[in-house]
C-alpha positions as CSV (number, residue, x, y, z in Angstrom):
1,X,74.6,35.5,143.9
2,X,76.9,32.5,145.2
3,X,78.5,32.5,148.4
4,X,82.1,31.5,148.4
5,X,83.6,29.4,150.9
6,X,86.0,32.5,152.2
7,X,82.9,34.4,152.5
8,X,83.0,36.5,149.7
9,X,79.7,36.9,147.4
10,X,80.3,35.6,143.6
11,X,77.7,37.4,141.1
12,X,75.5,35.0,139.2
13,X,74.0,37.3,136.8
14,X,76.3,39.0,134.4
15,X,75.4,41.8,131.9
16,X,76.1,39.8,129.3
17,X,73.5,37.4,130.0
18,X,71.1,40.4,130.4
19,X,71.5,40.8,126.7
20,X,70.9,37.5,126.2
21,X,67.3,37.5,128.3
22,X,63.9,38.2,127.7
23,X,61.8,40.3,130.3
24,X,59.2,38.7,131.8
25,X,56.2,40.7,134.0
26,X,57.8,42.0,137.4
27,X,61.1,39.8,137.2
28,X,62.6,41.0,139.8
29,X,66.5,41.6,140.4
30,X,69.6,42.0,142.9
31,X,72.5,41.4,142.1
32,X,76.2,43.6,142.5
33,X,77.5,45.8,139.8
34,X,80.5,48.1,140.0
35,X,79.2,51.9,139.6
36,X,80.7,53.0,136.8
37,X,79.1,56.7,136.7
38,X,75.4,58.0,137.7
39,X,74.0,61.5,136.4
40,X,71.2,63.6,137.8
41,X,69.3,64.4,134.1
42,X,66.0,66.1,133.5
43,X,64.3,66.5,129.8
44,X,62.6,69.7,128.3
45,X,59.5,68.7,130.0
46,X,60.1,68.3,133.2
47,X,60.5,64.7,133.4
48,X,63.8,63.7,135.7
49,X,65.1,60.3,135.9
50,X,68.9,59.4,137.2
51,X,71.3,57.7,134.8
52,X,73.4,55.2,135.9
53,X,76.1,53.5,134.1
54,X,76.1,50.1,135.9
55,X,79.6,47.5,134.9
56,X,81.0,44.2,135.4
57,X,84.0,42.1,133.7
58,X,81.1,41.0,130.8
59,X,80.2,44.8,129.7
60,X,78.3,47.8,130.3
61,X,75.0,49.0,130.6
62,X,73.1,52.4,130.6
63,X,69.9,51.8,133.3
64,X,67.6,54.7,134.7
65,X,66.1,55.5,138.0
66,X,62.8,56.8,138.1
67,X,59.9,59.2,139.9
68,X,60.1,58.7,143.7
69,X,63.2,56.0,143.0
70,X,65.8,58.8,142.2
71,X,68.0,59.4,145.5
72,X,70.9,61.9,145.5
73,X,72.9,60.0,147.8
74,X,73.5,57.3,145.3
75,X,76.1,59.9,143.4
76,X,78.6,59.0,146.1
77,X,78.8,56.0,145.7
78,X,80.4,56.4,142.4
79,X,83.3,54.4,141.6
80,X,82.6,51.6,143.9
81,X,80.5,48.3,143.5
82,X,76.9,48.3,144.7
83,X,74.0,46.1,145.3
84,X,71.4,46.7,143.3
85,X,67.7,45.9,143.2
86,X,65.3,46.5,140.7
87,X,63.4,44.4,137.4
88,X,64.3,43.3,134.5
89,X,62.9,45.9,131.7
90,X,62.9,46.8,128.2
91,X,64.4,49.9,127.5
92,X,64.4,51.0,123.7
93,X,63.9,47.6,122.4
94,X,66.4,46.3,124.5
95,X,66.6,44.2,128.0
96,X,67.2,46.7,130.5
97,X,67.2,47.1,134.4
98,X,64.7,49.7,136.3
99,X,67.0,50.4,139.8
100,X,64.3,50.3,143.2
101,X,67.6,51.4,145.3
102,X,71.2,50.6,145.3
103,X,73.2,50.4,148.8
104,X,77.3,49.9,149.0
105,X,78.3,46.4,148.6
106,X,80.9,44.5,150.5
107,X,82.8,41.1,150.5
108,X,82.5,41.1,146.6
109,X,84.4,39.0,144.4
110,X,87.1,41.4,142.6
111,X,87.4,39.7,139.4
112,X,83.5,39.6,138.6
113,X,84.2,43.2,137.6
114,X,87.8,43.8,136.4
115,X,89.3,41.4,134.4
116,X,92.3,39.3,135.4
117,X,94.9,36.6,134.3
118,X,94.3,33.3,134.8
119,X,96.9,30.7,136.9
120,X,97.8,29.4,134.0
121,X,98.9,32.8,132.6
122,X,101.3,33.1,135.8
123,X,103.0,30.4,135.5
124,X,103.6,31.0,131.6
125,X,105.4,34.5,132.5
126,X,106.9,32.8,135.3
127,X,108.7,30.5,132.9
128,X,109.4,32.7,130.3
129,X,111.1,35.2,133.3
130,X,113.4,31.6,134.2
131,X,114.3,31.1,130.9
132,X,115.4,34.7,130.3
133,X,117.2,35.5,133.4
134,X,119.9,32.0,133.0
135,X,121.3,34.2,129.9
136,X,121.7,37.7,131.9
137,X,125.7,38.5,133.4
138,X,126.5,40.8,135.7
139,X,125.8,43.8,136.8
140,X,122.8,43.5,135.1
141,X,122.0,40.3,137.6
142,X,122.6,42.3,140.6
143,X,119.9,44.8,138.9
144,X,117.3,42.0,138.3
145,X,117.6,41.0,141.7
146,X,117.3,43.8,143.2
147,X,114.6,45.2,141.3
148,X,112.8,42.9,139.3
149,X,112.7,39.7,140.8
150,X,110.8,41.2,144.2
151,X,108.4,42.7,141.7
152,X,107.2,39.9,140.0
153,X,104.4,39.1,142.9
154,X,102.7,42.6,142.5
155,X,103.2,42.6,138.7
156,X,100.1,39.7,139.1
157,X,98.0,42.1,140.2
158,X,98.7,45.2,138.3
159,X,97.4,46.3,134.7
160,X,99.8,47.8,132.5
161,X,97.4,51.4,132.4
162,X,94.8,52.4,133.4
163,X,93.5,52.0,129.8
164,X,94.3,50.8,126.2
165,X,96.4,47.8,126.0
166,X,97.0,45.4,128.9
167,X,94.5,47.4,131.6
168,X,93.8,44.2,133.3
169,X,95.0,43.1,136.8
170,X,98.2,41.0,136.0
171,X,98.3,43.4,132.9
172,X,102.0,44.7,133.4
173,X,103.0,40.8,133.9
174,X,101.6,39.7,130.6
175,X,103.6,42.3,129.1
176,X,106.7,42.2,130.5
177,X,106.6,38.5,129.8
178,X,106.1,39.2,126.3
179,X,108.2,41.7,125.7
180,X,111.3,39.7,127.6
181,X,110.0,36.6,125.2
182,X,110.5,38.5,122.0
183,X,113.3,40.1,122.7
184,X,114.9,36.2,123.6
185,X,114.0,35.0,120.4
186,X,115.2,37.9,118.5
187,X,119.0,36.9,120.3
188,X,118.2,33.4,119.2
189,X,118.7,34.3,116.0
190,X,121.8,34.7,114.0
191,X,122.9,38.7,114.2
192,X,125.2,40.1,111.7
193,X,126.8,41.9,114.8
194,X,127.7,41.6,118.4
195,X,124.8,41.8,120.5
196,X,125.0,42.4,124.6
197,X,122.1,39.7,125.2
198,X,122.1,40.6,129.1
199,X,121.6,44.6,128.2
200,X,118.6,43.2,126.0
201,X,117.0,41.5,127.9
202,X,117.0,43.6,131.0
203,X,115.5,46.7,129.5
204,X,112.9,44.7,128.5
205,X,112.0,43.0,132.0
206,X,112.6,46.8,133.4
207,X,110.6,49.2,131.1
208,X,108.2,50.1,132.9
209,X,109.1,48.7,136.4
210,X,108.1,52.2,137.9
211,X,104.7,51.1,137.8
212,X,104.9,48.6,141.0
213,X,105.1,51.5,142.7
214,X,103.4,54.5,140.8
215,X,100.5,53.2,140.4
216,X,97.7,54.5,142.4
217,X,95.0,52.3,143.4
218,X,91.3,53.4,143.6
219,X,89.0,51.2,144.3
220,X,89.1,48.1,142.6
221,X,91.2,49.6,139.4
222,X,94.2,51.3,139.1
223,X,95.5,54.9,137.8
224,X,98.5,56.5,136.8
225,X,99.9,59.1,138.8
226,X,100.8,62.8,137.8
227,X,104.3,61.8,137.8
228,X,103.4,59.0,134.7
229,X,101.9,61.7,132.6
230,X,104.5,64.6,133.3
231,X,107.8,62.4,132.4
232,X,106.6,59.6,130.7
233,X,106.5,56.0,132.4
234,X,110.1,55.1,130.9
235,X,111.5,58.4,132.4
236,X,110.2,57.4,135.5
237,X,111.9,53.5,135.3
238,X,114.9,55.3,134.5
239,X,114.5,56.8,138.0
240,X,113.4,54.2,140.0
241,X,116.3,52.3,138.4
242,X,119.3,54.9,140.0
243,X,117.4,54.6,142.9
244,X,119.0,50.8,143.2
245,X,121.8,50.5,144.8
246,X,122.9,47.7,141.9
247,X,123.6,50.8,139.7
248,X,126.6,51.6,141.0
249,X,127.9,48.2,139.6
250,X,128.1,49.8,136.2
251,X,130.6,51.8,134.4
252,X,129.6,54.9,132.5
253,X,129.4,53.2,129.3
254,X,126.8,50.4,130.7
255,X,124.8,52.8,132.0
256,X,124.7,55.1,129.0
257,X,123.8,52.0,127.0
258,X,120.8,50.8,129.0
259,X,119.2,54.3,129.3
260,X,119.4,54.9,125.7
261,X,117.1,52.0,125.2
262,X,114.4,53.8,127.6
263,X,115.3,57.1,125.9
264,X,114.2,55.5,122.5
265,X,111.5,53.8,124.1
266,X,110.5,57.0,125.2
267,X,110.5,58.6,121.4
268,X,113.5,61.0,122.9
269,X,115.6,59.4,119.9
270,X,116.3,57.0,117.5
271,X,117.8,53.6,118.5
272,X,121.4,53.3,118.1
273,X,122.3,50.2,119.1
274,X,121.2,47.2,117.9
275,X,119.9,46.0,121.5
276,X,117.8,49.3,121.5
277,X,116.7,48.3,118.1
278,X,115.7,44.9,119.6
279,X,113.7,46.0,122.9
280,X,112.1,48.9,120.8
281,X,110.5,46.5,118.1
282,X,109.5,43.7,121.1
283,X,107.9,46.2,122.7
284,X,105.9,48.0,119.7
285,X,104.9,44.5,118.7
286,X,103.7,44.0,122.4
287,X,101.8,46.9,122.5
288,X,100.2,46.2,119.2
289,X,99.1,43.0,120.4
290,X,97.9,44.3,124.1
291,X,95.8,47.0,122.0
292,X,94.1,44.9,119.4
293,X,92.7,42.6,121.8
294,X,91.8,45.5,124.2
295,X,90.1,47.2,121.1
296,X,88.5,43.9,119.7
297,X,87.0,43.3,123.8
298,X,85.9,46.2,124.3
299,X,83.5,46.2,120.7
300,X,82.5,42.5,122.2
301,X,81.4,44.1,125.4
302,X,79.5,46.6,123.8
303,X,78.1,44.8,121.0
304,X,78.0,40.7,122.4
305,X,76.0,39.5,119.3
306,X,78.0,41.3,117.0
307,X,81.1,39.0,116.0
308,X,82.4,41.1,113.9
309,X,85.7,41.1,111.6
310,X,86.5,44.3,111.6
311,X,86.3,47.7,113.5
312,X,88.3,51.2,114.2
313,X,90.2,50.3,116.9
314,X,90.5,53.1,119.3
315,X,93.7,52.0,121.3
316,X,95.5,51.6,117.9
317,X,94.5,54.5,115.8
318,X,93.7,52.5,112.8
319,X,91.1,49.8,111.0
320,X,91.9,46.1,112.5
321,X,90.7,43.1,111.3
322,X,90.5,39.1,113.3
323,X,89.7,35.6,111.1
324,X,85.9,35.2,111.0
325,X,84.1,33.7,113.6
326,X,87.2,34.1,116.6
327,X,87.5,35.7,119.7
328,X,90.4,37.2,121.8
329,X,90.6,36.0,124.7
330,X,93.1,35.9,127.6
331,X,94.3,32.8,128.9
């Protein structure tokens, strides 16, 4: 592990590497992992062993305690990241870790075990949100102000969902951004009929702008609460959005048009206008994307030498296929 000048431990083995290594005789190991689940298991012999699913941003990996090692304490410490010591093994023909003892770790670098958007990525969203927001009119300014705009810092730290497409802290910014970006070069286009661009594009910076503060943090990921999963998280934006006091800016009409866009996004019904149209086919195009590469990265972590071109994607539902020989990666 590398100490960081704020003080904060950096890990230095990843289980990606592990894959990668050959066990030597009695190489020994300790190094931080986030606990992903552990399992009190015994076989039709007698034999009892604890299985512990250890995890960091590279992948996972199934490790065993053993004999006099196995320690029920350990099962609280679930869901949190741990120090662990132990060797490097072979476990089924594959490089493995044998765990001595685990203890609670502290001052650990976040983003060695969830993964997270880059500076770079920031400021991209950041300048797609200022090329966006010169084209929105009131009262849908007054919204964007009021809601949005003070949103945009916690956005950088928030995935999407707690799974699937765009669960990754800065999750919800990346598609936000996207979706806004689409939706801007749809309007740049020329449309056989009149199309309210400001309406656009501020459904699609405020789908799912409940999450900023739904989401319910536990440990170092994220969840969605009850409230999410009962109503649906564009049910719930509609909410947080008559919450504003912005909302009274608009007329009956205005407000029936911008919630029909979260009712179709919400499968209530069918889009019928053509900015519902619009924001419906950004966002299904953003989701498409945020689910291949969450499909596509979670085979890589699971299978690192295994490049391959095509798998059943279980965010998307279906058989997806990349160009030989590539990666997806976030910026």
């Amino acid at each position: 592990m590398q100490r960081l000048e704020d003080g904060r431990l950096k890990k230095t083995v990843f289980i990606r590497d592990l894959g990668k290594k050959r066990p030597t005789p009695n190489e020994q190991l300790a190094e931080m992992f986030y606990l992903e689940s552990i399992k009190y298991t015994m076989n039709g012999e007698g034999s009892c062993w604890q299985r512990v699913v250890l995890k960091d941003v590279t992948g996972t990996i199934d490790t065993r305690i053993w004999g006099d090692k196995i320690n029920p304490e350990y099962e609280k410490y679930a869901g949190s990241v741990v120090m662990v010591q132990g060797h490097f093994t072979a476990y089924e023909g594959k490089p493995n870790i044998t765990i001595d003892r685990m203890e609670p770790a502290a001052d650990f670098e976040v983003t060695d075990y969830v993964e997270s958007i880059s500076d770079a990525v920031k400021e991209g969203a950041d300048n797609v949100f200022s090329q966006v927001m010169e084209y929105i009119r009131e009262p849908y300014k007054s919204l964007i102000d009021e809601l949005f705009t003070p949103s945009v810092s916690m956005m950088e730290r928030l995935p999407l969902n707690d799974g699937g497409a765009y669960a990754y802290l800065g999750g919800l910014l990346v598609y936000t951004a996207q979706c806004a970006q689409r939706v801007y070069h749809s309007l740049c286009v020329i449309n056989p009929v009149k199309i309210n661009i400001s309406l656009a594009l501020t459904a699609a910076l405020l789908s799912e702008i409940c999450k900023v503060d739904l989401l319910e943090q536990r440990g170092i990921f994220y969840r969605n609460p009850p409230d999410v999963y009962m109503l649906g998280s564009y049910a719930c934006s509609i909410i947080r959005i008559m919450e504003t006091s912005s909302i009274g800016k608009f007329d009956r009409r205005s407000r029936a048009e911008l919630f029909h866009i979260f009712e179709c996004l919400g499968g209530k019904t069918k889009p019928g206008t053509a900015e519902a149209k619009i924001v419906c086919e950004a966002v299904d195009t953003a989701l498409f994307m945020g689910g291949f590469k969450a499909d596509f990265d979670r085979y890589d972590k699971t299978y690192p030498c295994n490049m391959t071109e095509m798998i059943d994607a279980w965010a998307l539902e279906r058989r997806i296929f990349r160009r030989k020989g590539e990666t997806d990666e976030t910026e």
